[in-house]
PDB file of N, CA, C and O in Angstrom:
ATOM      1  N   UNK A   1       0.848  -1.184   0.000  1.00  0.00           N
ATOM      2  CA  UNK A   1       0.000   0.000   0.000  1.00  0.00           C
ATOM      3  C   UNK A   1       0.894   1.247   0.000  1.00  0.00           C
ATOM      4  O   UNK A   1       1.675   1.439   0.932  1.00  0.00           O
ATOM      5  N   UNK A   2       0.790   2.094  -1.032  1.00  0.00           N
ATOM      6  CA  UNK A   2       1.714   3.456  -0.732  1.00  0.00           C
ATOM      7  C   UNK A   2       1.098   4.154   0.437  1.00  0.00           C
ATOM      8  O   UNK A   2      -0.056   4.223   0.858  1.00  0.00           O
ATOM      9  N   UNK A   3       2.022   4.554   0.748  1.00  0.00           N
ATOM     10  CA  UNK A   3       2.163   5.830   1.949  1.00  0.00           C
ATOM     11  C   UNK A   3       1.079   6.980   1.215  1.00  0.00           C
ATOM     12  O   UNK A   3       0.797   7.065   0.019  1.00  0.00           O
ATOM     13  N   UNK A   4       0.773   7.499   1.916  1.00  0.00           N
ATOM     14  CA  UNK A   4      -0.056   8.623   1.688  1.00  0.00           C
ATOM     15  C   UNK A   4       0.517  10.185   1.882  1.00  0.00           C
ATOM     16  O   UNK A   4       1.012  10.382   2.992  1.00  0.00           O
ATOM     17  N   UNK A   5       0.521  11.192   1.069  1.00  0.00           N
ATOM     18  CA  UNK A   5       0.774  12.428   0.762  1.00  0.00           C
ATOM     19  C   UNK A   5      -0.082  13.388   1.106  1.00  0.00           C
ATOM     20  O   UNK A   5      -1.169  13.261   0.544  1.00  0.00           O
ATOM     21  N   UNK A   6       0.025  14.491   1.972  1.00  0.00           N
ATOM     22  CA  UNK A   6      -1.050  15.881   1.582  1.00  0.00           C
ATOM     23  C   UNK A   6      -0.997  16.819   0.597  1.00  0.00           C
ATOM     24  O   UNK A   6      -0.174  17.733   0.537  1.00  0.00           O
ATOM     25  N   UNK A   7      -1.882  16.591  -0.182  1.00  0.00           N
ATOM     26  CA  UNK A   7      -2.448  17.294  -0.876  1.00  0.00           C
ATOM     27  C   UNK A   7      -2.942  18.788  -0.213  1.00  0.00           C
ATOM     28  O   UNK A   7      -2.389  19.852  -0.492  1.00  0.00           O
ATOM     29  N   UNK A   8      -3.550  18.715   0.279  1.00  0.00           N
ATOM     30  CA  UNK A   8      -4.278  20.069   1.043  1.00  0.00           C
ATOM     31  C   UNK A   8      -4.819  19.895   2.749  1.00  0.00           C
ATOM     32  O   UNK A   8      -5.564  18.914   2.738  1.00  0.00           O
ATOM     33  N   UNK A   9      -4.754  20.333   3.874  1.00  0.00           N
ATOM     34  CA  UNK A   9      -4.876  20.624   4.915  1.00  0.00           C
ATOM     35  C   UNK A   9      -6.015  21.597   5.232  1.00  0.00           C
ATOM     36  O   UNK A   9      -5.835  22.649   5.846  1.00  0.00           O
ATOM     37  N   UNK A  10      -7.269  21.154   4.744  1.00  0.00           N
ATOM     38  CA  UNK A  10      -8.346  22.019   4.936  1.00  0.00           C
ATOM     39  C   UNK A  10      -9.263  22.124   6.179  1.00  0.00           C
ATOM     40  O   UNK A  10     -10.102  21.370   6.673  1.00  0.00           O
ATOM     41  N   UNK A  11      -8.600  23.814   6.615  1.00  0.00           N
ATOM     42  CA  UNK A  11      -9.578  23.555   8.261  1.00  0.00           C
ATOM     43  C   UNK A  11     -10.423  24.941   7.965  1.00  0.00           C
ATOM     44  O   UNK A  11      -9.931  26.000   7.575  1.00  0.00           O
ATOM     45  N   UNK A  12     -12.174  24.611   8.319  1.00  0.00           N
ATOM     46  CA  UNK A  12     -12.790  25.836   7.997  1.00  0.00           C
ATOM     47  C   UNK A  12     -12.885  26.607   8.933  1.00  0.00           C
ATOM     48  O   UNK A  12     -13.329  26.230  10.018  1.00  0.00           O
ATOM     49  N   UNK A  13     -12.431  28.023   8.675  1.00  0.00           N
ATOM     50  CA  UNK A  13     -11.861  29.137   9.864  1.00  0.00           C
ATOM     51  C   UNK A  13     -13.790  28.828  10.447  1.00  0.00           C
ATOM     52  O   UNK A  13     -13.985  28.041  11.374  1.00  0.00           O
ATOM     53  N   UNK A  14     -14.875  29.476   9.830  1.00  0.00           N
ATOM     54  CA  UNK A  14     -16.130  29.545  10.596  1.00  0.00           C
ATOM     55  C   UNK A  14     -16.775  28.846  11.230  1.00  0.00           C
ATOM     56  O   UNK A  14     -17.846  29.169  11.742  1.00  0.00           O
ATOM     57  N   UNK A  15     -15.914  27.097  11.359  1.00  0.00           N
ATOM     58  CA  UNK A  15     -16.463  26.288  11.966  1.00  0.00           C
ATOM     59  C   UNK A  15     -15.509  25.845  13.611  1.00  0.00           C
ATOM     60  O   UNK A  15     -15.807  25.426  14.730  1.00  0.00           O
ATOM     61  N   UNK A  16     -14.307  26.238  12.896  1.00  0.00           N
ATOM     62  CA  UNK A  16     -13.182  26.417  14.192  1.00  0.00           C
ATOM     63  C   UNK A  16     -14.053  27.200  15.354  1.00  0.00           C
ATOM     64  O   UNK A  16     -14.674  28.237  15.121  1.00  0.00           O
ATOM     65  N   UNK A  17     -13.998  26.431  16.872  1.00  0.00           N
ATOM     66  CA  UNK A  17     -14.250  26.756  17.919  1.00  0.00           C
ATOM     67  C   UNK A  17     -12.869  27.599  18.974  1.00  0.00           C
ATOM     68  O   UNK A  17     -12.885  28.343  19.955  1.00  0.00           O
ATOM     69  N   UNK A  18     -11.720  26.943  18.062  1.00  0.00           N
ATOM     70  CA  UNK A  18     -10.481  27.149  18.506  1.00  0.00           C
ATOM     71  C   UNK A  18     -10.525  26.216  19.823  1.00  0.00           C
ATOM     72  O   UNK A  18      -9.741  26.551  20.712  1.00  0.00           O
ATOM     73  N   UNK A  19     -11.104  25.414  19.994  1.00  0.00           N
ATOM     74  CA  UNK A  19     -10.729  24.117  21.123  1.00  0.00           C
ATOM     75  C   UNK A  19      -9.952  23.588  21.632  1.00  0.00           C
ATOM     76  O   UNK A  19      -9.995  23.162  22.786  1.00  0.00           O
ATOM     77  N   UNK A  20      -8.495  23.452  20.356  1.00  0.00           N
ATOM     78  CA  UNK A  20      -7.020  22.834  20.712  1.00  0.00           C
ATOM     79  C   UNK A  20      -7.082  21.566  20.975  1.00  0.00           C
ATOM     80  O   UNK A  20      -6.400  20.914  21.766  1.00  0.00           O
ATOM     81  N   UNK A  21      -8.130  21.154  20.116  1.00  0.00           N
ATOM     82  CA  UNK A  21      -7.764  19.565  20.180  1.00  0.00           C
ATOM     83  C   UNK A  21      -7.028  18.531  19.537  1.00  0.00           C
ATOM     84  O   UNK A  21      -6.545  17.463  19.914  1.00  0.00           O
ATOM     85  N   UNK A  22      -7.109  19.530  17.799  1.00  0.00           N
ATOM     86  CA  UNK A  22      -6.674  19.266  16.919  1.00  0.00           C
ATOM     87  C   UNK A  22      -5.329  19.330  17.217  1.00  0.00           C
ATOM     88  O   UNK A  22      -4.549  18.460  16.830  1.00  0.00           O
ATOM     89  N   UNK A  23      -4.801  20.813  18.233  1.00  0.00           N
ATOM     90  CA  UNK A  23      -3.585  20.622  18.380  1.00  0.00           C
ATOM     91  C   UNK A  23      -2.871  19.517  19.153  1.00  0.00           C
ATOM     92  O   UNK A  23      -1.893  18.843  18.830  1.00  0.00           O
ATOM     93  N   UNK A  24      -3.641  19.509  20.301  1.00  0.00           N
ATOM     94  CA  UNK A  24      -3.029  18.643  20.891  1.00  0.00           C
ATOM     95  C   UNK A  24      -2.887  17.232  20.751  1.00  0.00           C
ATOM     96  O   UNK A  24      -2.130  16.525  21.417  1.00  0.00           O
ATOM     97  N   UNK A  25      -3.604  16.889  19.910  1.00  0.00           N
ATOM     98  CA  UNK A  25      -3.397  15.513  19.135  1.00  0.00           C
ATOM     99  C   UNK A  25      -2.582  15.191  18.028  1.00  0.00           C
ATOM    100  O   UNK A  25      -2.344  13.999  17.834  1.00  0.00           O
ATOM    101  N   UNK A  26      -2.138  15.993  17.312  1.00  0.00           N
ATOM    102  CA  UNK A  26      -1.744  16.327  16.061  1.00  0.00           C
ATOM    103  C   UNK A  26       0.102  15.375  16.412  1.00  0.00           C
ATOM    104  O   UNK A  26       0.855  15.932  17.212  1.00  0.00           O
ATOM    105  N   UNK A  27       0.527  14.152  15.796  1.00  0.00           N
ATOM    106  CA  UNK A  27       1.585  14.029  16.509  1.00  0.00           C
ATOM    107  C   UNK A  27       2.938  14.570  16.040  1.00  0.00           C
ATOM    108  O   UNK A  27       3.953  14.595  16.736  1.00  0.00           O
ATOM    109  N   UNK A  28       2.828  15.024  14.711  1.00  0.00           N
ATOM    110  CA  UNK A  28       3.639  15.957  14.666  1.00  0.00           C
ATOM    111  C   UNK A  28       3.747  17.455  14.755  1.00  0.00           C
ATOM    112  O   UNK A  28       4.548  18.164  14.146  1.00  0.00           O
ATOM    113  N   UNK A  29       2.909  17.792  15.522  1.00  0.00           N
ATOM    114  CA  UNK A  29       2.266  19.469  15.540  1.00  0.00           C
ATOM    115  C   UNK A  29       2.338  20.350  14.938  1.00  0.00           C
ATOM    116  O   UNK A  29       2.649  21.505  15.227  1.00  0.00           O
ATOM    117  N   UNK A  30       1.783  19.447  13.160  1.00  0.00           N
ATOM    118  CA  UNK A  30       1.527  20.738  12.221  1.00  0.00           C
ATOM    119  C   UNK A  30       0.409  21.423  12.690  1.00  0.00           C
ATOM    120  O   UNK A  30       0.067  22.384  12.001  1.00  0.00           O
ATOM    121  N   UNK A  31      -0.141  21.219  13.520  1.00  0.00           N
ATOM    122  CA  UNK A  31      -1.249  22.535  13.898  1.00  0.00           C
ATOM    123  C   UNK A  31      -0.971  23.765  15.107  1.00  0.00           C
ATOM    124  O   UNK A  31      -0.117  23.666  15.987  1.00  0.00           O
ATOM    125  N   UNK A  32      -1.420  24.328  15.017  1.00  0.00           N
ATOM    126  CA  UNK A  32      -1.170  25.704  15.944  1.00  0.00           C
ATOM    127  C   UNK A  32      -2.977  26.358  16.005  1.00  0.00           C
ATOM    128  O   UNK A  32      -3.836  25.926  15.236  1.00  0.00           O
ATOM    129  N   UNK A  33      -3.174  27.127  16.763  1.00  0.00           N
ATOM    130  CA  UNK A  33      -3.637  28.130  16.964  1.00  0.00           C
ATOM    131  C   UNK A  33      -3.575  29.529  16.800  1.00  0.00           C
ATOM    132  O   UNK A  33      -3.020  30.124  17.723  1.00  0.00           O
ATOM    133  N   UNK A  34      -4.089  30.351  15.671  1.00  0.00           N
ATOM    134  CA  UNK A  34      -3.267  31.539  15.611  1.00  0.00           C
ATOM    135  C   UNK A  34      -4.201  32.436  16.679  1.00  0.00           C
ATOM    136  O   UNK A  34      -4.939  32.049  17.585  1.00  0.00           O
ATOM    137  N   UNK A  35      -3.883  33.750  16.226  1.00  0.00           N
ATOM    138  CA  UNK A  35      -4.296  34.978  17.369  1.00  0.00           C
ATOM    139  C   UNK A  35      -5.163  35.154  17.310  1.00  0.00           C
ATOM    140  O   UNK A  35      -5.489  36.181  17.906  1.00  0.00           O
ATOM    141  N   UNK A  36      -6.367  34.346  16.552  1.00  0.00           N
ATOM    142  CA  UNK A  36      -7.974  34.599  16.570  1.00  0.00           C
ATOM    143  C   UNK A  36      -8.671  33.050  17.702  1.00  0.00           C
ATOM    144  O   UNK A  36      -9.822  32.686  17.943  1.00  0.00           O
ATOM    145  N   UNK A  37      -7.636  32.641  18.032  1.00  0.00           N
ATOM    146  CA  UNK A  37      -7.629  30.915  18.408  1.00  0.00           C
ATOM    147  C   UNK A  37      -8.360  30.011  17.345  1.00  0.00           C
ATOM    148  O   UNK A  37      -9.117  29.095  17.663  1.00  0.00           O
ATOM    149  N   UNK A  38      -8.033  30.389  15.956  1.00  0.00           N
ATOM    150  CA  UNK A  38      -8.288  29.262  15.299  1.00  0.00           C
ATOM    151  C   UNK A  38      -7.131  28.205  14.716  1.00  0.00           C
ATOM    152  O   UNK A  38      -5.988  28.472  14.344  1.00  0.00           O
ATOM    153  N   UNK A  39      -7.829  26.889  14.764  1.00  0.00           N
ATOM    154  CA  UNK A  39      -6.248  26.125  14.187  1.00  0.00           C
ATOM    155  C   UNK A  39      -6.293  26.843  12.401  1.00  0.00           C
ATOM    156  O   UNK A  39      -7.188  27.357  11.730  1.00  0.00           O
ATOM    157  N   UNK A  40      -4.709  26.510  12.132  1.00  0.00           N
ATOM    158  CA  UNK A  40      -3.927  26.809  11.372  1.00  0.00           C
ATOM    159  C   UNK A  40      -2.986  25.711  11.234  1.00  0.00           C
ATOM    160  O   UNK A  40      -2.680  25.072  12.240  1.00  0.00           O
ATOM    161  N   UNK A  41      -2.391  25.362   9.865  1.00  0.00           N
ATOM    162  CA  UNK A  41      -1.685  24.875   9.358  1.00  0.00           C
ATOM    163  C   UNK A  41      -0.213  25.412   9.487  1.00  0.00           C
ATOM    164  O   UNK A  41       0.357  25.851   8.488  1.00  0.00           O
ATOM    165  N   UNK A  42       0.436  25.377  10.781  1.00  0.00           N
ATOM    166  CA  UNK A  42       2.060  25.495  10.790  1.00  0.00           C
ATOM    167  C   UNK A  42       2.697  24.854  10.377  1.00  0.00           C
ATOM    168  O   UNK A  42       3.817  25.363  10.379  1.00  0.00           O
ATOM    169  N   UNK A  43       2.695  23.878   9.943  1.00  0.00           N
ATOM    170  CA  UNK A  43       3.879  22.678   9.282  1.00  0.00           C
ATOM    171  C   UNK A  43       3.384  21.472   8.343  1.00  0.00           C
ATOM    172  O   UNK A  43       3.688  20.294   8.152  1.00  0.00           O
ATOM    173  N   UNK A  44       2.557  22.306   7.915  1.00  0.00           N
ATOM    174  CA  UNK A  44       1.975  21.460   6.904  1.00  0.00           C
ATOM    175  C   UNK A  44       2.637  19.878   6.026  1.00  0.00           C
ATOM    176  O   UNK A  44       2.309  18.760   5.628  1.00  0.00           O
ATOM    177  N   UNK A  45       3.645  20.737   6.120  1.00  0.00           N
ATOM    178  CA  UNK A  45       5.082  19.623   5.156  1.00  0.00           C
ATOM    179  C   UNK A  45       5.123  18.720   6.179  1.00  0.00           C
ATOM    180  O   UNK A  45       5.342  17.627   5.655  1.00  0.00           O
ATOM    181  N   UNK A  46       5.005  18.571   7.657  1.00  0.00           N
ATOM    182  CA  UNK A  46       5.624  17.636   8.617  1.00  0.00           C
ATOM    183  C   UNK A  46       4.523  16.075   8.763  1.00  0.00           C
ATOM    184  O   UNK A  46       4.705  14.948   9.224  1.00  0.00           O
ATOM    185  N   UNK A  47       3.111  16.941   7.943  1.00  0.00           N
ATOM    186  CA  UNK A  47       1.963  15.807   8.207  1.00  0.00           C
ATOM    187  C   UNK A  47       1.939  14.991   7.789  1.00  0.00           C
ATOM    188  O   UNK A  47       1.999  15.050   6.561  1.00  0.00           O
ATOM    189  N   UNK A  48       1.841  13.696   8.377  1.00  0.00           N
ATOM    190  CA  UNK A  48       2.296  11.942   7.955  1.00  0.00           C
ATOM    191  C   UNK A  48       0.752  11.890   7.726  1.00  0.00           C
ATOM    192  O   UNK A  48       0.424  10.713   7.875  1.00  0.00           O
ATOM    193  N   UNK A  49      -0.503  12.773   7.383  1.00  0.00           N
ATOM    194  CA  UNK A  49      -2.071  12.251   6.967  1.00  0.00           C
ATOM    195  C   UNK A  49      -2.355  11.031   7.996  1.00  0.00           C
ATOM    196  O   UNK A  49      -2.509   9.931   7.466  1.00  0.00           O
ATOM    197  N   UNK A  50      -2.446  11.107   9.475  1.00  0.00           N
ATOM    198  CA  UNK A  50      -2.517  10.136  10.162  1.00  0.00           C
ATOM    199  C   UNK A  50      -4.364  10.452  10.573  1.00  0.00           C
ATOM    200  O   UNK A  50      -4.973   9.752  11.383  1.00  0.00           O
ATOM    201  N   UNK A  51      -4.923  11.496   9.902  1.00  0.00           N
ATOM    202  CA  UNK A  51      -5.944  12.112  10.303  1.00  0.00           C
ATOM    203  C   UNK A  51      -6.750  12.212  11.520  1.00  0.00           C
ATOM    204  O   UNK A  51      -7.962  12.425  11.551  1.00  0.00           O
ATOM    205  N   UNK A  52      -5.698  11.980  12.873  1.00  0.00           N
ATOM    206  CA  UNK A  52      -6.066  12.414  13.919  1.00  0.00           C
ATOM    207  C   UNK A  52      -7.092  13.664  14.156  1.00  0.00           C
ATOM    208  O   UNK A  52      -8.235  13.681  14.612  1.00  0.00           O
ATOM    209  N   UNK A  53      -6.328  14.594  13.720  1.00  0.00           N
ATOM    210  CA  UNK A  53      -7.153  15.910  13.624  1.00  0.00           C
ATOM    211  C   UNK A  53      -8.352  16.075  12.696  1.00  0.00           C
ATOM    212  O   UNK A  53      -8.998  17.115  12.568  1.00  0.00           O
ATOM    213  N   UNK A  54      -8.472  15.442  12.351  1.00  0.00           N
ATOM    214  CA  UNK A  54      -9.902  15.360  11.267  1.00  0.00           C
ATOM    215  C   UNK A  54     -11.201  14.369  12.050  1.00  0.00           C
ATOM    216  O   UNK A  54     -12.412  14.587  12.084  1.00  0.00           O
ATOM    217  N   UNK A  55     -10.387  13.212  12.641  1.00  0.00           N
ATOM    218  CA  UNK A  55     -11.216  12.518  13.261  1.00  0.00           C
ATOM    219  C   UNK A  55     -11.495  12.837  14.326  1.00  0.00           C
ATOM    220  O   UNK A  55     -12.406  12.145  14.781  1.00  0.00           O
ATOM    221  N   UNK A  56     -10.964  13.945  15.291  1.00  0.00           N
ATOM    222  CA  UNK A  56     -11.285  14.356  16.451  1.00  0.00           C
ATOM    223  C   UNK A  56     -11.844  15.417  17.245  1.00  0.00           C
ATOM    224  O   UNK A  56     -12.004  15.659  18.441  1.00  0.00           O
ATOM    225  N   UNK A  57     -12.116  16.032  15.987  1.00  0.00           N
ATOM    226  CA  UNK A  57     -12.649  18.038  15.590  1.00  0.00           C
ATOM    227  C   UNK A  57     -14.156  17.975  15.686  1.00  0.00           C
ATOM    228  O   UNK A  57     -15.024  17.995  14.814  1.00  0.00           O
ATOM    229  N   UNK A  58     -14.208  17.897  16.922  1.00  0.00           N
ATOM    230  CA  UNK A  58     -15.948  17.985  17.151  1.00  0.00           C
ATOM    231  C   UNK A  58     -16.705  19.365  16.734  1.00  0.00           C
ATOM    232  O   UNK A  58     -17.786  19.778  17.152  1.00  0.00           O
ATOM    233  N   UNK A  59     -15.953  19.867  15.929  1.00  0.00           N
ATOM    234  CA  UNK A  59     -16.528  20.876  14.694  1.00  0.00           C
ATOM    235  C   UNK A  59     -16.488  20.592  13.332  1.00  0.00           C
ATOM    236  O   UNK A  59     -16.819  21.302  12.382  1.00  0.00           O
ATOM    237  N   UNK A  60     -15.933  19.197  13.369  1.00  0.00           N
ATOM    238  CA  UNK A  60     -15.646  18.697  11.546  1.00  0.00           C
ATOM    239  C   UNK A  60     -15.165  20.029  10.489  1.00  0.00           C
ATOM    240  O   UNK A  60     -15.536  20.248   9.336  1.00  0.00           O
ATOM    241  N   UNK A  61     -14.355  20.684  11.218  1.00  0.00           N
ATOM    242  CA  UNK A  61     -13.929  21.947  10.743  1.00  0.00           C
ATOM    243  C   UNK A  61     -12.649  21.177  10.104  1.00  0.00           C
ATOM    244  O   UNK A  61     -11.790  21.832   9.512  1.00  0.00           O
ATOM    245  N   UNK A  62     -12.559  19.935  10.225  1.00  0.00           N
ATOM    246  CA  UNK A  62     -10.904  19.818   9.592  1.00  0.00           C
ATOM    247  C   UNK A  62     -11.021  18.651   8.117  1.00  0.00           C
ATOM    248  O   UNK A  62     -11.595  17.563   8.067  1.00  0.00           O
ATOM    249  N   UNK A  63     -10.405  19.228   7.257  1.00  0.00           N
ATOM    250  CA  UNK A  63     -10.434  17.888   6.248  1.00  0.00           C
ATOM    251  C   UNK A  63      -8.650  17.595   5.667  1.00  0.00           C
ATOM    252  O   UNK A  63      -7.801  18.368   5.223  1.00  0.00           O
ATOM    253  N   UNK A  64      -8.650  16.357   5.895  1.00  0.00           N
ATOM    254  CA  UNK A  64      -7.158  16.027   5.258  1.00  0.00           C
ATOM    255  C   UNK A  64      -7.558  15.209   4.075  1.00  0.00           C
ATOM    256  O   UNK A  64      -8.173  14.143   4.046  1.00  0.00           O
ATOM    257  N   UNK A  65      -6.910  16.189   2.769  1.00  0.00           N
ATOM    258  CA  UNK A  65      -6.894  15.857   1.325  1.00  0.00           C
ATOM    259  C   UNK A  65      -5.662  15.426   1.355  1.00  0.00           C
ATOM    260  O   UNK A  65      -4.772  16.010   1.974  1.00  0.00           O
ATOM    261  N   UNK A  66      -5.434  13.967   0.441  1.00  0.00           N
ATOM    262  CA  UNK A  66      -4.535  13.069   0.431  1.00  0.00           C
ATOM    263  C   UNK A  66      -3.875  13.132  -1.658  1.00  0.00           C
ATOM    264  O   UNK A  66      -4.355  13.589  -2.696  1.00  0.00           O
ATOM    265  N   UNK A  67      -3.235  12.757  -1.470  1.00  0.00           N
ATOM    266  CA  UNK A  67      -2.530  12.705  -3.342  1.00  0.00           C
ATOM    267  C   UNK A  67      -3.429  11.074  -3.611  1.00  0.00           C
ATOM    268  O   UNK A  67      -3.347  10.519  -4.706  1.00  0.00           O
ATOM    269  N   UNK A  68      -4.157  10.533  -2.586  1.00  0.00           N
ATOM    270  CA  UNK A  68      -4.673   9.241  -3.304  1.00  0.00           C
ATOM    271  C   UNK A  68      -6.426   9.318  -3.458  1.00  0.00           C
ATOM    272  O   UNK A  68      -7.251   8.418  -3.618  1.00  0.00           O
ATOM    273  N   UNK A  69      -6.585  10.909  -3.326  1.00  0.00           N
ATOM    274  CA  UNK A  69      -8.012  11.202  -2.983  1.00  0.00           C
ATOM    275  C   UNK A  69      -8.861  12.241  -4.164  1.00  0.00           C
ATOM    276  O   UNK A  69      -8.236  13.100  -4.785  1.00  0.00           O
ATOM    277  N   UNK A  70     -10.264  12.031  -4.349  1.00  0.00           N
ATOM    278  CA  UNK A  70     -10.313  13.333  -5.206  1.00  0.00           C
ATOM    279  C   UNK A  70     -11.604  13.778  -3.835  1.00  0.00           C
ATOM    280  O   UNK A  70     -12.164  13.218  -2.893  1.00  0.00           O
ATOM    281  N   UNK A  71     -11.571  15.147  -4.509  1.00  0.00           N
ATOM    282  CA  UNK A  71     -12.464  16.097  -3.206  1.00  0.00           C
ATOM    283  C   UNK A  71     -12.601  17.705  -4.140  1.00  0.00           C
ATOM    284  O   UNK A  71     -12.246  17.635  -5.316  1.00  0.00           O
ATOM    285  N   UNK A  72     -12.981  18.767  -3.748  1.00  0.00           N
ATOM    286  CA  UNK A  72     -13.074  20.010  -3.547  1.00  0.00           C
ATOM    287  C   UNK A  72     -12.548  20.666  -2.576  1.00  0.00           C
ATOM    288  O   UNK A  72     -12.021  21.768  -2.726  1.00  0.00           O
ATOM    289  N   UNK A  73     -12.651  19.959  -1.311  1.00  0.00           N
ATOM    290  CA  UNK A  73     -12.014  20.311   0.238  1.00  0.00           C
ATOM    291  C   UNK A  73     -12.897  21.821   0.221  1.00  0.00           C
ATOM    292  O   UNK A  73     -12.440  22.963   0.256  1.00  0.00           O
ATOM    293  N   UNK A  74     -14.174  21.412   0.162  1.00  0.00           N
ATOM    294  CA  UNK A  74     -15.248  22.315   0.776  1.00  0.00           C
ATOM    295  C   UNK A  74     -16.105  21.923   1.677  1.00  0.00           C
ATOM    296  O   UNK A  74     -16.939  22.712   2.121  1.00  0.00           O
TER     297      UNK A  74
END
């Protein structure tokens, strides 16, 4: 099975609660919180698509687009 790639890191700012769950799960901590407390994509390049943060965003504010996926990421 190939490894999986990101394509896109889609988190919707209007659904972000800014909760920090995403962050704190995230195991390589491409996520952050910026100065509005919404997550943000800091290290986008570091994400192994383990979709922790997608599966755990009790705002479904997060979508991880993969290079083995098709989507809109809307």
């Amino acid at each position: 099975m190939a490894k999986r790639r990101l394509r896109e890191l889609v988190i919707r700012r209007e659904w972000c609660k800014g909760c920090g769950i995403c962050v704190a799960l995230c195991p390589k901590q491409v996520l952050e919180l910026d100065g509005e407390d919404k997550s943000v994509p800091a290290r986008p390049e570091d994400c192994i698509c383990c979709r922790m943060c997608e599966l755990r965003c009790p705002d479904l504010a997060i979508t991880v687009l993969t290079d083995e996926e098709e989507g809109d990421g809307a």
